[in-house]
ZATOR-996936 format. One record per residue (C-alpha): x, y, z. Coordinates in Angstrom, 2 decimals, m for minus. Example, Ala and Ser with C-alpha at 12.3 -4.5 7.8 and 13.67 -1.06 7.14 Angstrom:
<lummars>
      c1      c2      c3
   12.30   m4.50    7.80
   13.67   m1.06    7.14
</lummars>
This chain:
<lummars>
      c1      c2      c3
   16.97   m2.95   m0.63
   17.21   m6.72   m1.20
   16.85   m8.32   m4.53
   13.85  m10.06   m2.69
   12.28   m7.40   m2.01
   12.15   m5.32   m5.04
   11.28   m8.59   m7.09
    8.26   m8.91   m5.09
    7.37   m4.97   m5.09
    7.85   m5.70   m8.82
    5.65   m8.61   m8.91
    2.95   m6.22   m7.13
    3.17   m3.62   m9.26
    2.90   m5.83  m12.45
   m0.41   m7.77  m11.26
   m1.31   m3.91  m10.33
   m0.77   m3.26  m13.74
   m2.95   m5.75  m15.11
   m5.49   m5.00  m13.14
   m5.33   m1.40  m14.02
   m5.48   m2.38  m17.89
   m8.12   m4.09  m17.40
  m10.41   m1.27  m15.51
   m9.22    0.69  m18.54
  m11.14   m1.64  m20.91
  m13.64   m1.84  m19.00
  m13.93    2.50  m19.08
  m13.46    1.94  m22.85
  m16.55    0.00  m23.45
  m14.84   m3.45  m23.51
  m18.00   m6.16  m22.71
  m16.48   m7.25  m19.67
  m19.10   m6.45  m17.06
  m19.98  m10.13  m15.79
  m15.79  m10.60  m14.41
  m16.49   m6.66  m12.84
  m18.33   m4.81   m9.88
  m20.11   m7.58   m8.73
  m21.36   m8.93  m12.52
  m24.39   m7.42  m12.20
  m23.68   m5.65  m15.82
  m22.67   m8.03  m18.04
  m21.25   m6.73  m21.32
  m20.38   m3.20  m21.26
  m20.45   m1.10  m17.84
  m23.17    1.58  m17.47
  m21.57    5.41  m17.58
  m21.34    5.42  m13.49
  m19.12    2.02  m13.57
  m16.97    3.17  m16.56
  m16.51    6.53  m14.70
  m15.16    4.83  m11.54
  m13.13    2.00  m13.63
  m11.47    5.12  m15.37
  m10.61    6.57  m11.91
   m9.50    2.79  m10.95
   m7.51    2.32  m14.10
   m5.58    5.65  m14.46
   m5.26    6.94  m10.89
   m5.79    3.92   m8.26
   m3.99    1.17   m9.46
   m0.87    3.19  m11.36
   m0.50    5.00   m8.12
   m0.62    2.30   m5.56
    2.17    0.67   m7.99
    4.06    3.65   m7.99
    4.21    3.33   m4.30
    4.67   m0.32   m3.72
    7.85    0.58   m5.98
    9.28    3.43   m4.39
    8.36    2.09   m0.39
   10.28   m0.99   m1.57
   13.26    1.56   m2.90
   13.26    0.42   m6.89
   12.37    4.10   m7.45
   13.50    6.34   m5.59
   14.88    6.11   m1.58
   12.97    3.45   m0.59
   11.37    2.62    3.38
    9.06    5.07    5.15
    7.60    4.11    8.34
    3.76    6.41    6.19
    5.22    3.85    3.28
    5.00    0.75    5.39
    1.85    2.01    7.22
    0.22    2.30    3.58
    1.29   m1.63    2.63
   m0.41   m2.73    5.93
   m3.64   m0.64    4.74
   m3.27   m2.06    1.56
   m3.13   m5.39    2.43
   m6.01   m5.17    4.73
   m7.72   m3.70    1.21
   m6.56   m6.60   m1.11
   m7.86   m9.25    1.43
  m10.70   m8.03    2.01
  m11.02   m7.41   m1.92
   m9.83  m11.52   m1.85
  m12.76  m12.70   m0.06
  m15.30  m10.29   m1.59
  m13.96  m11.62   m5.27
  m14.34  m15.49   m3.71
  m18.46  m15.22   m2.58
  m18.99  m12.72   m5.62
  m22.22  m14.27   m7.56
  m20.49  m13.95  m11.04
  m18.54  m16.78  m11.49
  m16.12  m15.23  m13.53
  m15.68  m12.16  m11.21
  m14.09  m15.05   m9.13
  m10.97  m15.13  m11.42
   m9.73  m11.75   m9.67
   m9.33  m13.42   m6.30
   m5.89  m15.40   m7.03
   m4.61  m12.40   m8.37
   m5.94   m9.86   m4.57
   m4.42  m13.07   m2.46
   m1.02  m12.43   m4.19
   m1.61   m8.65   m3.99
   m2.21   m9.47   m0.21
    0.69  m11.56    0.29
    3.33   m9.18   m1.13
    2.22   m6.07    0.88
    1.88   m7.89    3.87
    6.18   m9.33    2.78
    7.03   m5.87    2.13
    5.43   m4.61    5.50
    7.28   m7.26    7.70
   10.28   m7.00    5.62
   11.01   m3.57    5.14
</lummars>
């Protein structure tokens, strides 16, 4: 494993953990409906969207990470040819999450698309790369 490639698997799994602290604020009541799910709750998320930012926050985004990390070989053996098949499916995932954050109707929703496109860009790197 390069140095270039487990500083961007790193870089992945820190935004991933970001984003996963901040679905687990969201579960915990935190008022931040309007920058989540569309902004159609502003303030704090009904039960149903704190259930699924719980399951986004603690199992989705920690996982993925945990993958990025160990497909890129900082834990664990590194490359799989299922590994690199995953980063293509993720980057299809985080692109598509790129554009639906850019023509979201809450303006502040918007602020999660910079984060996706670099999400995007370093699974597509890893997949070519590895």
């Amino acid at each position: 494993m390069s140095r270039d490639m487990a500083a961007i698997a790193i870089i992945a799994a820190f935004l991933l953990g970001v984003i996963s602290l901040f679905q687990i604020a969201l579960a915990a009541g935190v008022p931040w409906g309007a920058a989540s799910w569309g902004g159609r709750n502003p303030g704090k998320l009904p039960k149903g969207y704190r259930i699924g930012s719980a399951v986004a926050g603690l199992l989705f985004y920690p996982g993925v990470a945990l993958l990025v990390l160990r497909t890129a070989g900082v834990l664990g053996e590194g490359t799989s040819s299922g590994g690199v098949a995953v980063l293509w499916v993720l980057a299809a995932l985080f692109g598509l999450s790129t554009v639906i954050n850019l023509i979201s109707p809450s303006r502040v929703e918007r602020i999660w698309a910079p984060a996706a496109l670099i999400l995007t860009a370093c699974f597509v790197i890893l997949a070519i790369r590895l």
